[in-house]
C-alpha positions as CSV (number, residue, x, y, z in Angstrom):
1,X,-22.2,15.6,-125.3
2,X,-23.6,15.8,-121.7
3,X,-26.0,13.1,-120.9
4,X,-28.9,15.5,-120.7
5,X,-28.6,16.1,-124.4
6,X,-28.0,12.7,-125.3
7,X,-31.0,11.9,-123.7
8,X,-33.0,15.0,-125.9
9,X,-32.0,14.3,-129.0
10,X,-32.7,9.9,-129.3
11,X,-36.0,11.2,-127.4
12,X,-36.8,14.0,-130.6
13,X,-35.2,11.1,-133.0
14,X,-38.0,8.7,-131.3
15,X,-40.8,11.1,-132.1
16,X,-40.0,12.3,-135.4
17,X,-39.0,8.7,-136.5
18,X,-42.1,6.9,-134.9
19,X,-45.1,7.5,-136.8
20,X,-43.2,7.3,-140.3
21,X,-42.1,3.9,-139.5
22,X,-45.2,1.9,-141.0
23,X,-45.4,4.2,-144.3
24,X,-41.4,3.5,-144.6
25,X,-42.0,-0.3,-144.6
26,X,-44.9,-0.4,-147.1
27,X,-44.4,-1.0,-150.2
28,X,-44.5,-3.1,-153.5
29,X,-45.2,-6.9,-152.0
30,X,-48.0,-9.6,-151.5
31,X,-48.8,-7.6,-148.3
32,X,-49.1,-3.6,-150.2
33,X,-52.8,-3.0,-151.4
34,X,-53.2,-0.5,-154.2
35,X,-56.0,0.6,-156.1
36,X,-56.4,-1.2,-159.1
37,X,-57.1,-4.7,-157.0
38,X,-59.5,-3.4,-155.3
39,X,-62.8,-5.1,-156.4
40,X,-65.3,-2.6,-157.5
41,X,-69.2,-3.8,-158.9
42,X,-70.3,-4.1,-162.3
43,X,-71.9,-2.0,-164.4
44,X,-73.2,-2.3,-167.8
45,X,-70.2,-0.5,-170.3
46,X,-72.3,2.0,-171.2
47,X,-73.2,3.5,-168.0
48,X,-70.5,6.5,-167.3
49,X,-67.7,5.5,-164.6
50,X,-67.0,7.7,-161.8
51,X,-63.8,7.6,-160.4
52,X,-63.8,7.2,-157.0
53,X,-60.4,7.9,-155.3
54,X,-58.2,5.6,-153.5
55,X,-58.2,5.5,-150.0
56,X,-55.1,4.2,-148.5
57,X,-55.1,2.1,-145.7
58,X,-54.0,4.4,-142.3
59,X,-53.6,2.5,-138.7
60,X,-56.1,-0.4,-138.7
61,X,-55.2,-2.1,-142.4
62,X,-51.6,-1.5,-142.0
63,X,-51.5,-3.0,-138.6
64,X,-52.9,-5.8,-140.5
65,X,-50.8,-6.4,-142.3
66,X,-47.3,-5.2,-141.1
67,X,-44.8,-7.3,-140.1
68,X,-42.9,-8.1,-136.9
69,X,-39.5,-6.3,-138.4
70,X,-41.5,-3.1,-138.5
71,X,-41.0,-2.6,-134.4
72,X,-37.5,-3.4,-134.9
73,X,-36.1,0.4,-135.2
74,X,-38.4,2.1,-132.7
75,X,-37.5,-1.2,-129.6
76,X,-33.6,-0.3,-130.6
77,X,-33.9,3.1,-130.3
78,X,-35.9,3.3,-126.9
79,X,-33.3,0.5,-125.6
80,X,-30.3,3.1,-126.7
81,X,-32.2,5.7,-124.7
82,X,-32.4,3.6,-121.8
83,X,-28.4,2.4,-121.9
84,X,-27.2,6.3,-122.3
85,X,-29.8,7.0,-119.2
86,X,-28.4,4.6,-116.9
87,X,-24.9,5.1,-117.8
88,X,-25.6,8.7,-117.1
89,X,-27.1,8.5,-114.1
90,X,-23.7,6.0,-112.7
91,X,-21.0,8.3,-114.1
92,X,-23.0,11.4,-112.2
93,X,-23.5,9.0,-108.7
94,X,-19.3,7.7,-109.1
95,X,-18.3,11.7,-109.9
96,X,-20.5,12.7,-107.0
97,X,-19.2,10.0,-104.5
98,X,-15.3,11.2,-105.4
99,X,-16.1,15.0,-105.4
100,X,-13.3,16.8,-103.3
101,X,-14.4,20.5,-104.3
102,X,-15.2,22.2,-101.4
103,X,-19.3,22.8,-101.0
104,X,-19.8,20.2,-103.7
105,X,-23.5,19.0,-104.2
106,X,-24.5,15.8,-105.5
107,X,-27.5,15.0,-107.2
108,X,-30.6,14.1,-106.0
109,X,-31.1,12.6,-102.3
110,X,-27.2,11.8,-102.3
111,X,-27.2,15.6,-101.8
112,X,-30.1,16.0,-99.6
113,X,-32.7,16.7,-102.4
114,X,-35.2,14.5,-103.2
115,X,-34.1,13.2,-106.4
116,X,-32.7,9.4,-106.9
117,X,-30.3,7.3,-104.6
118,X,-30.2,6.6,-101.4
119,X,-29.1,9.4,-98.5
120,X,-25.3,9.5,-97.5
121,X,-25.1,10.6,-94.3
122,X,-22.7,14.0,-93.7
123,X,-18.9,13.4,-92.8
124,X,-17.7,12.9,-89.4
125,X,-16.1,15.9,-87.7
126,X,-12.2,15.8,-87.1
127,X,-11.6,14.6,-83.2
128,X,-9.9,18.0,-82.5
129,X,-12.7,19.6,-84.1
130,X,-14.9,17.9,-82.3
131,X,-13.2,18.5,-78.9
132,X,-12.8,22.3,-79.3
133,X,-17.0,22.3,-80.0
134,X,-17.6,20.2,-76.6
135,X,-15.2,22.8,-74.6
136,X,-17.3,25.8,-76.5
137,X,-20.5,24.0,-75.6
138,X,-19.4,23.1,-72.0
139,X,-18.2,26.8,-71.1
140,X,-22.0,28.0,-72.8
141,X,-23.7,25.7,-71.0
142,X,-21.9,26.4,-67.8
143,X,-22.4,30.0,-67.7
144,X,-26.4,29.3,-68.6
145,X,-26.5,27.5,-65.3
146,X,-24.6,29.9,-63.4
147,X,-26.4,33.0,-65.0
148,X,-30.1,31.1,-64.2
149,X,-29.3,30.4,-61.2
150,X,-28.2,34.1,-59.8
151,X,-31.1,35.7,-61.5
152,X,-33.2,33.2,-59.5
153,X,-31.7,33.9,-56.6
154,X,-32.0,37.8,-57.4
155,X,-35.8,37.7,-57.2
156,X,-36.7,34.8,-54.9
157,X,-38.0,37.9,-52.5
158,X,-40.0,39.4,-55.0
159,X,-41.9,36.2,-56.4
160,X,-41.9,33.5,-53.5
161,X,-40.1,30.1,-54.0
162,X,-43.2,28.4,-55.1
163,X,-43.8,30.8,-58.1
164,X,-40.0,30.0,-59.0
165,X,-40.7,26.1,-58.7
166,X,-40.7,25.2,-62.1
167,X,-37.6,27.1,-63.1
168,X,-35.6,26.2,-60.2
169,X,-36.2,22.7,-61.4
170,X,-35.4,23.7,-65.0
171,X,-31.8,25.1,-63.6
172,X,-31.3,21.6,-61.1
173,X,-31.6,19.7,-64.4
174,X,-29.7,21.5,-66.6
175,X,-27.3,21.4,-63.8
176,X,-27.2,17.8,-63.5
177,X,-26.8,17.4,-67.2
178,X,-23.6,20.0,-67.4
179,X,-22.1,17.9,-64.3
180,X,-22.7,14.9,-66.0
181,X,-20.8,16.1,-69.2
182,X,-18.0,17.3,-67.1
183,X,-17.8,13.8,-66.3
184,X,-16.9,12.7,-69.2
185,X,-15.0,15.3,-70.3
186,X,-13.2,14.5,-67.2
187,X,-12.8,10.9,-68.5
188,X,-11.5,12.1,-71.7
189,X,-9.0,14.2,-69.9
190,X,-7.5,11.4,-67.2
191,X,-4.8,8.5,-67.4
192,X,-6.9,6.4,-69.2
193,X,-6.4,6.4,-73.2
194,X,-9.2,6.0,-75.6
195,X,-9.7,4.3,-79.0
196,X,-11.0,6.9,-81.3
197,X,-14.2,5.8,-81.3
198,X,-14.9,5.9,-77.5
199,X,-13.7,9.2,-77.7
200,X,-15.9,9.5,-80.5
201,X,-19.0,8.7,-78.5
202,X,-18.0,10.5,-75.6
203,X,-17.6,13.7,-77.2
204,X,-21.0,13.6,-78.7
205,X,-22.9,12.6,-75.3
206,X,-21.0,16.1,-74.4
207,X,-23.2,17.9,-77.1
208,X,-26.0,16.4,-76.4
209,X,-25.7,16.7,-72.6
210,X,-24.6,20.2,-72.9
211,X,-27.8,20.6,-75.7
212,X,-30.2,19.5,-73.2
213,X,-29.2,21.1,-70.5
214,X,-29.3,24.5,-72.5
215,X,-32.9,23.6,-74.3
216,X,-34.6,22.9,-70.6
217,X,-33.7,26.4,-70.2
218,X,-34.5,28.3,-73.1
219,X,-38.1,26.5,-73.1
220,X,-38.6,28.4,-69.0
221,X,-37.2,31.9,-70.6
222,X,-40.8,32.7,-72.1
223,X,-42.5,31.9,-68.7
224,X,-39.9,33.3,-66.6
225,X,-40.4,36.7,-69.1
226,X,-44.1,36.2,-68.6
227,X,-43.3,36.0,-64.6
228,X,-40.8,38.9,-64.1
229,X,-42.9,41.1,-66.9
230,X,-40.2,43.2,-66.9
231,X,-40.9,46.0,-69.0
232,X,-44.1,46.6,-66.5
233,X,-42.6,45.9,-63.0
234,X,-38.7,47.7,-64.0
235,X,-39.7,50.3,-61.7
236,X,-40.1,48.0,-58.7
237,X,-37.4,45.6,-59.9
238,X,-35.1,48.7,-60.2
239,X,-36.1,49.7,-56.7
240,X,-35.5,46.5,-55.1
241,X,-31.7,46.7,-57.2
242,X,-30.9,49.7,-55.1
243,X,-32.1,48.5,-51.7
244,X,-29.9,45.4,-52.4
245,X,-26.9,47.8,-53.6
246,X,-27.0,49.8,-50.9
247,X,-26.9,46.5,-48.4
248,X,-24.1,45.6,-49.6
249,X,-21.8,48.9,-49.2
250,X,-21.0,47.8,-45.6
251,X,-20.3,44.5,-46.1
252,X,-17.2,45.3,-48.6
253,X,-16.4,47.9,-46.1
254,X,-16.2,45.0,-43.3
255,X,-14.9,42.7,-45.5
256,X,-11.6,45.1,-46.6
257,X,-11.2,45.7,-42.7
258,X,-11.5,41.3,-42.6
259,X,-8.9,40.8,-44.8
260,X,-6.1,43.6,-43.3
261,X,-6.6,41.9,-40.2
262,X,-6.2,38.2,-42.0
263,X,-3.1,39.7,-44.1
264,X,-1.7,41.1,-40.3
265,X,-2.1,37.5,-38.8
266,X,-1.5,35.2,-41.2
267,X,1.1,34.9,-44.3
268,X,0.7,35.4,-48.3
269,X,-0.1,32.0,-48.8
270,X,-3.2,32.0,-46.0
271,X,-4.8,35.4,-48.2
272,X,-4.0,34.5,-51.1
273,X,-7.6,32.7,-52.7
274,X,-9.4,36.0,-52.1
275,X,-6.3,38.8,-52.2
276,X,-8.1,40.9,-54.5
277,X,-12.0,39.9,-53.6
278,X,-12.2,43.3,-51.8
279,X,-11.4,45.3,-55.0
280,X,-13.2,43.6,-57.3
281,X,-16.4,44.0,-55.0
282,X,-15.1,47.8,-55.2
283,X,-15.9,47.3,-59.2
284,X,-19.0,45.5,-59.1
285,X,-20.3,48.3,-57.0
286,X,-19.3,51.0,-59.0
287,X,-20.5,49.1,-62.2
288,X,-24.1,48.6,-60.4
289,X,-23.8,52.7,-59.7
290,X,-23.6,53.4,-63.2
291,X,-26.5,50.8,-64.3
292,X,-29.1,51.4,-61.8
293,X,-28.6,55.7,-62.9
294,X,-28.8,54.3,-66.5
295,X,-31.9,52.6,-65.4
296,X,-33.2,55.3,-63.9
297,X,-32.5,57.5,-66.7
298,X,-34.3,55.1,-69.2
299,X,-37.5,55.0,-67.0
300,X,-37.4,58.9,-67.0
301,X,-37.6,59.0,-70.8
302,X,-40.0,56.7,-71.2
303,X,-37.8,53.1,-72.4
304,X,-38.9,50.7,-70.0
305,X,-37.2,48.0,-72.2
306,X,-34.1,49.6,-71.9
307,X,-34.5,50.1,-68.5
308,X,-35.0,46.4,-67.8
309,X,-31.8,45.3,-68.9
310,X,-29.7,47.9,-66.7
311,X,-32.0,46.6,-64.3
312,X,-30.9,42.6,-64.7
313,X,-27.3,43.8,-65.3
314,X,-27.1,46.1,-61.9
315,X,-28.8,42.4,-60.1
316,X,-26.1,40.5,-61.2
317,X,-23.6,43.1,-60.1
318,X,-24.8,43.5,-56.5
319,X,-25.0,39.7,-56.8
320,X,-21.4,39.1,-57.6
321,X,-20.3,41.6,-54.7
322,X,-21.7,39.4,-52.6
323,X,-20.2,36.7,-53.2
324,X,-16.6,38.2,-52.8
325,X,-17.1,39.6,-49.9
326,X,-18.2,36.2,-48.2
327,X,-15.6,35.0,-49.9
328,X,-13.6,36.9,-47.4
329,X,-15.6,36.0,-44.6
330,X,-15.4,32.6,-45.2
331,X,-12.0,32.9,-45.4
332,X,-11.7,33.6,-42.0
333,X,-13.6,31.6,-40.6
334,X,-11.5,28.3,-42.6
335,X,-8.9,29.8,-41.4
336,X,-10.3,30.3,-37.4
337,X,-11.0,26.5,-37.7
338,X,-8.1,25.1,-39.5
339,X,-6.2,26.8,-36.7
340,X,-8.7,24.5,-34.2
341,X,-8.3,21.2,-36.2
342,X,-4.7,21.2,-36.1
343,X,-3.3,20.2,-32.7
344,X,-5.4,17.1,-33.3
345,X,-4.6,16.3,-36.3
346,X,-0.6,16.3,-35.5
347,X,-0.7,14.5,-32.8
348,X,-2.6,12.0,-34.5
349,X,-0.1,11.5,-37.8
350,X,3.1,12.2,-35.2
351,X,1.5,9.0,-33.1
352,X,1.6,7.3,-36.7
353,X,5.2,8.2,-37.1
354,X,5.7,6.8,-34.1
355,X,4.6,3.4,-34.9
356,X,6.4,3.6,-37.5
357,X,9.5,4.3,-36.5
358,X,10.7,0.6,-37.3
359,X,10.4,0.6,-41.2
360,X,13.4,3.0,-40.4
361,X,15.6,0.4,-39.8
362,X,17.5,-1.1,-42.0
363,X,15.3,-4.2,-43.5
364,X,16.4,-7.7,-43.2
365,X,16.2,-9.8,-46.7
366,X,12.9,-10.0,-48.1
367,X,12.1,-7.2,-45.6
368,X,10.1,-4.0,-46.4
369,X,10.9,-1.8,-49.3
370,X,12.7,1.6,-49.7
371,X,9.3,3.1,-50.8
372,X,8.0,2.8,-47.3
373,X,11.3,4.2,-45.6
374,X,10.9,7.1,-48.3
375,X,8.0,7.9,-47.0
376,X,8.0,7.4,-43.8
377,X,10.9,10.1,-43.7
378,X,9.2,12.8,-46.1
379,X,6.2,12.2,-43.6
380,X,8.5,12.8,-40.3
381,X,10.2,16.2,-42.3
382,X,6.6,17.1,-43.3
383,X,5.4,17.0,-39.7
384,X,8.7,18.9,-37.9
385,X,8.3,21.8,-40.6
386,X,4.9,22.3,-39.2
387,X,6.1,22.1,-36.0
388,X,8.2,24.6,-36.3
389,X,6.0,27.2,-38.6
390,X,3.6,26.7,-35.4
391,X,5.6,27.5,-32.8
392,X,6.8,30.6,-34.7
393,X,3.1,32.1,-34.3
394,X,2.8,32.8,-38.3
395,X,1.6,30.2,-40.5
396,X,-1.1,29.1,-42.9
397,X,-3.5,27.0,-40.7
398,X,-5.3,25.4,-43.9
399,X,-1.9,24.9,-45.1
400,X,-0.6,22.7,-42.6
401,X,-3.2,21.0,-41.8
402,X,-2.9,19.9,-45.5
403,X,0.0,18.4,-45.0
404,X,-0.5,17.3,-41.6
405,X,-3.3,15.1,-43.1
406,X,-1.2,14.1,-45.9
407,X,2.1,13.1,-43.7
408,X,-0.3,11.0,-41.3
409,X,-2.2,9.8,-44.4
410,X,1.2,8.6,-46.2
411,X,2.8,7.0,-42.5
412,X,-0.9,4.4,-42.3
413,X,-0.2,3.5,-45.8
414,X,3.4,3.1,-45.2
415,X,2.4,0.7,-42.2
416,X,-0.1,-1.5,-44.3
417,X,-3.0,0.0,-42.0
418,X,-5.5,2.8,-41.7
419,X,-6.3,3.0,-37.9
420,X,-6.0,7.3,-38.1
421,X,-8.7,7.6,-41.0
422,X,-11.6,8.5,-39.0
423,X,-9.3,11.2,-37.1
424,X,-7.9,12.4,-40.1
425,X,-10.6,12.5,-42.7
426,X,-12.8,15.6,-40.5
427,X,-9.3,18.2,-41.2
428,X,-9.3,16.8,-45.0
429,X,-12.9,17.5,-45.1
430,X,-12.1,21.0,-44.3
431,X,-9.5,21.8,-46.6
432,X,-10.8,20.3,-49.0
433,X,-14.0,22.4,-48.6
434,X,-12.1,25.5,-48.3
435,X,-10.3,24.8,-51.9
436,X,-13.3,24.0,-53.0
437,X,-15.0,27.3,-52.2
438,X,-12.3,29.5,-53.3
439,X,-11.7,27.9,-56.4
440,X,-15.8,28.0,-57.3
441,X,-16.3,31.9,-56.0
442,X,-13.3,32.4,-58.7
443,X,-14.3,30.5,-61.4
444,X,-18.1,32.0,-60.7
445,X,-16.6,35.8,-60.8
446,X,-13.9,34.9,-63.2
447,X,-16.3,33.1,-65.6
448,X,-15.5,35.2,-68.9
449,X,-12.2,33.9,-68.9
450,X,-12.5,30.4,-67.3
451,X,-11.5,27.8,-69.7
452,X,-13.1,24.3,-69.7
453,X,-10.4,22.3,-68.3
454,X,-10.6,24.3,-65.3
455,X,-14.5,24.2,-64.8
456,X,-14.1,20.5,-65.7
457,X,-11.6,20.3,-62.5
458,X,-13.7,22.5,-60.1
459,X,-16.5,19.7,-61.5
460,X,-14.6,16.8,-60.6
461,X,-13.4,18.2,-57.0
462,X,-17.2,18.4,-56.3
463,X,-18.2,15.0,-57.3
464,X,-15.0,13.7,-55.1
465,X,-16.0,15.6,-52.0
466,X,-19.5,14.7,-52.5
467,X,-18.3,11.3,-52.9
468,X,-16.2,11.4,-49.5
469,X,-19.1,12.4,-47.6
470,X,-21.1,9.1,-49.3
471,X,-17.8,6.8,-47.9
472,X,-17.3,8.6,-44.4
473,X,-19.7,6.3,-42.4
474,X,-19.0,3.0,-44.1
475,X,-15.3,3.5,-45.3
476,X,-13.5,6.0,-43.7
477,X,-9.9,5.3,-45.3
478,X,-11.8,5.8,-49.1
479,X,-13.3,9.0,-47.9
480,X,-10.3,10.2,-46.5
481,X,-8.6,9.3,-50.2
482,X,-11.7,10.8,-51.7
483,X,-11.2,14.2,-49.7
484,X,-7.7,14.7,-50.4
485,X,-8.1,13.9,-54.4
486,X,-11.3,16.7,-53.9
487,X,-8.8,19.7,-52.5
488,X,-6.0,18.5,-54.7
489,X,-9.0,19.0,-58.1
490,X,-9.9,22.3,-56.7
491,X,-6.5,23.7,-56.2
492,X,-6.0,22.6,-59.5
493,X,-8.7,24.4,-61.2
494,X,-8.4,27.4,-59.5
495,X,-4.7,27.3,-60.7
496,X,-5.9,26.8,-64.1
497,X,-8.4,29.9,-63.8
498,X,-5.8,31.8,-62.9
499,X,-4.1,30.9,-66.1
500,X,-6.7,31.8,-67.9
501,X,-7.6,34.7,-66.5
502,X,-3.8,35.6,-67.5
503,X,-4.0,35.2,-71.0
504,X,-7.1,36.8,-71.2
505,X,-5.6,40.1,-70.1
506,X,-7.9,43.2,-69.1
507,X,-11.3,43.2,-70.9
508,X,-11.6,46.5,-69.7
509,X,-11.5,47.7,-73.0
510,X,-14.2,45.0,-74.4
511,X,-16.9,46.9,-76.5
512,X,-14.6,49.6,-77.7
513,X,-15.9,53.7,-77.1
514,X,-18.2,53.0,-79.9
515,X,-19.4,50.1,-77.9
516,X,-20.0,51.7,-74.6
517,X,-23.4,52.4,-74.0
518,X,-23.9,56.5,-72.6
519,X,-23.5,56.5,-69.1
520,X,-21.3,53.8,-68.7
521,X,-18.2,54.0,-70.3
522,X,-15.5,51.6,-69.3
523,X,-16.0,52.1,-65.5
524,X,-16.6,48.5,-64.3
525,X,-17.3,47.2,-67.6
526,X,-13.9,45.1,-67.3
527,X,-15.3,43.5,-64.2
528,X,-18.5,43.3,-65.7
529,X,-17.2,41.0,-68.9
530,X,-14.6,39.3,-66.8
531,X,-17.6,38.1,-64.3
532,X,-19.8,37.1,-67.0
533,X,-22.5,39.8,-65.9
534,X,-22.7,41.2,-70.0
535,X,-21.4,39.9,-72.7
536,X,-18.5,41.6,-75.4
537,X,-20.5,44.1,-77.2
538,X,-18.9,44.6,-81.0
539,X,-15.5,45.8,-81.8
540,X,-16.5,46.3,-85.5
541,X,-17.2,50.5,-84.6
542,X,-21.3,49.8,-85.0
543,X,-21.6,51.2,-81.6
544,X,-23.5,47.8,-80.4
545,X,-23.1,48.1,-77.0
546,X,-22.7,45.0,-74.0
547,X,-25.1,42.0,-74.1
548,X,-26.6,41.3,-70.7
549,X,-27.4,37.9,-70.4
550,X,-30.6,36.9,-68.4
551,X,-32.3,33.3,-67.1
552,X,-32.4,31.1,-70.1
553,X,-29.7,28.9,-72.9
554,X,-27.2,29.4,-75.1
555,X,-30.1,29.9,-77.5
556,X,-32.3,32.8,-74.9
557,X,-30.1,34.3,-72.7
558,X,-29.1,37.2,-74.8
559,X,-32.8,37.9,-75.4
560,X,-32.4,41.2,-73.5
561,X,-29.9,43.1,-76.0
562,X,-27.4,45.3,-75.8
563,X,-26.8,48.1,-72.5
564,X,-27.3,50.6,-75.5
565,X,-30.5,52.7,-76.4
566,X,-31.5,53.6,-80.1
């Protein structure tokens, strides 16, 4: 019998049973009254007699002149009640602790009701569970910033910098918190094991860093809507969208002639961060074609709304081909000034070798190690190799002067000393800048396939170079050190991109046929998914087209819809 009926039937036994109790216990005794004591006054025999009927005793007389044994029954049987309750109520709170069905609900507050007990609090997520939902949240909130930021920049013309103030700052802070979790991600990721619950804690300051990045955001998007008004101003906004389309056709015309002329100078290695920058500025520009007609074409039927998301998507195309094609130009010009930086820098780290010369020699006892010999030779081979690729006209500037710097780098450490650090920390600057900027212009117009260990590597490269340029006045050999760990970050994440980028294949056909909104097709939508600029629409056939993604958080930014009318 459940306890729920238990508890029914002692409580119906305990009514039925109550109020018969005292008429149970009276009876024949020196405590029963029955009619024929009861005194009655005299009359004369002759007078008739009326019988008068008896009245027995109810509440008051019986209370009298009961006994204490009478409560015995009704105490035992609320005390029974009260045993089969609580022994309920354990079993239920021990079989609710133990449960192992999935979904399982306890009773009460134990399950988050109201009901008895005190609240358990939820089981802790899995580590690995756990660390897949920070790289999730760290990618979101990434692309939030990066998104914000462009759209920003897209209308800074339009509105002034002081009616973008308070979003700017909204973007800066979410910034800073995304940074900040890529730190510790970062820490997670390096040399240094942690006890699972440091890595415990770190992974949740992720979320929460990554949360409140993305809610500072979300809380401008109404604002920013109110700012923009998009629906009302798409005809100006789309206007401005083709003036700033139509300024960027030359530069991807210059920038294609830039990069023959780079590819005729220099080798593979020298092109090889922006190769293919040309072509995809090619795609952005057809994809902003397409969007700004669609726009066009919405306006003209009267769907402003629809009209303001081709509108934001053909922004952040025109956008994005800016920023490959000064990719290219940049390029260049790293490459002009590598070329510059490099006479110095060799004769500084051959001067080095040089000095060193004497740990060549075979040490006496107790005299210096193989490891400095070691590398006082890889450093004298690094250093002829350039020599050589110099005086054969074709080399990779930015290239050697990597290894330049490292060679000279390596040959004052060999020596104990670092009197070269103030001449060779200006050429690490540089290349680490230049890895820098070609592994952030990728990961920026690669971002929907950039995992989070390469956006956590691009992150950390910053924070070293930024770091370098805090040292270079006080402690030149730490900047220098700083520099070169900043290029060797960024050449790693880039790397990694590129892996990503791999395995991620061509999104051209992202959104399906049924997912293509009229008018665009799959011309430049691959482009368009792989830079982040919309969103996969559905691949379920329900014809739900690419999600632009505008200023706001995980939470807003998909607030414009689908490239799709209904």
């Amino acid at each position: 019998m459940t306890r729920r009926a238990s508890v029914a039937l002692l409580s119906a036994l305990v009514t039925v049973c109550w109020p018969l109790m005292p008429a149970a216990s009276a009876g024949p005794g020196p405590h029963a009254a029955s009619p024929a004591s009861t005194t009655m006054p005299a009359t004369p025999p002759t007078a008739p007699i009326t019988r008068v009927p008896p009245v027995v005793p109810f509440a008051v007389p019986a209370a009298a002149h009961s006994s204490g044994g009478d409560l015995i029954l009704p105490v035992a049987l609320v005390g029974v009640v009260g045993v089969v309750t609580t022994y309920g109520y354990t079993k239920r709170r021990r079989r609710t602790a133990t449960r192992t069905t999935p979904g399982g609900k306890g009773w009460g507050a134990a399950a988050g009701g109201a009901g008895w007990g005190t609240p358990r609090e939820p089981p802790a997520a899995p580590l690995d569970t756990l660390g897949h939902r920070t790289r999730r949240a760290l990618i979101a909130a990434d692309d939030a910033v990066r998104t914000s930021r462009e759209e920003l920049d897209a209308v800074t013309a339009r509105f002034g910098a002081a009616a973008l103030e308070p979003f700017a700052e909204a973007v800066v802070f979410a910034r800073d918190e995304v940074t900040a979790a890529f730190g510790l991600r970062q820490q997670l990721d390096d040399d240094v094991p942690e006890d699972d619950a440091s890595r415990r804690a770190l992974l949740d300051e992720i979320l929460r860093r990554c949360t409140a990045a993305g809610a500072r955001l979300d809380t401008q998007a109404t604002a920013f809507d109110r700012l923009r008004d998009r629906e009302r101003t798409a005809p100006g906004a789309l206007a401005d969208a083709e003036r700033a389309f139509r300024a960027r056709t030359g530069p991807v015309a210059s920038a294609q002639t830039e990069l023959a002329a780079l590819r005729a100078r220099y080798p593979a290695s020298a092109t090889a961060p922006v190769c293919d920058h040309v072509e995809q500025a090619k795609d952005r520009l057809v994809f902003a074609t397409l969007t700004v007609n669609q726009a066009h074409q919405c306006l003209d039927e009267g769907d402003p709304a629809a009209a303001a998301g081709y509108v934001r998507a053909a922004e952040s195309a025109v956008g994005q081909t800016a920023l490959l094609t000064e990719a290219v130009e940049r390029r260049a010009a790293e490459l002009a000034a590598a070329e510059a930086e490099l006479p110095g820098a060799l004769t500084a780290s051959e001067a080095a070798l040089a000095e060193a010369g004497p740990l060549l020699r075979e040490p006496p006892d107790g005299g210096p190690s193989a490891d400095p010999r070691g590398r006082v030779r890889r450093a004298a081979a690094a250093l002829a190799e350039v020599r050589t690729e110099v005086a054969s006209g074709r080399y990779d500037p930015l290239d050697a002067l990597r290894r330049v710097v490292a060679a000279g780098a390596a040959l004052d450490q060999a020596a104990g000393t670092a009197p070269r650090a103030h001449a060779l920390l200006g050429p690490a600057t540089l290349t680490a800048r230049a890895a820098l900027g070609a592994a952030d212009s990728y990961v920026t117009t690669h971002r929907g396939a950039a995992g989070a260990e390469a956006r956590t590597r691009l992150a950390e490269a910053r924070r070293r170079l930024d770091l370098s340029g805090q040292l270079a006045a006080t402690a030149p050999q730490s900047a220098l050190i700083e520099a070169q760990q900043a290029e060797r970050f960024a050449r790693l994440a880039r790397d990694l991109a590129e892996q990503d980028v791999r395995r991620y294949g061509n999104p051209a056909g992202l959104g399906g046929t049924a997912g293509s909104p009229a008018g665009i097709g799959r011309a430049g939508l691959g482009g368009a998914v792989l830079g982040g600029i919309v969103l996969p629409g559905s691949k379920d056939g329900t014809g739900t087209g690419p999600v632009v993604v505008a200023y706001g958080g995980e939470t807003t930014r998909r607030r414009l819809g689908p490239l799709s009318r209904s």
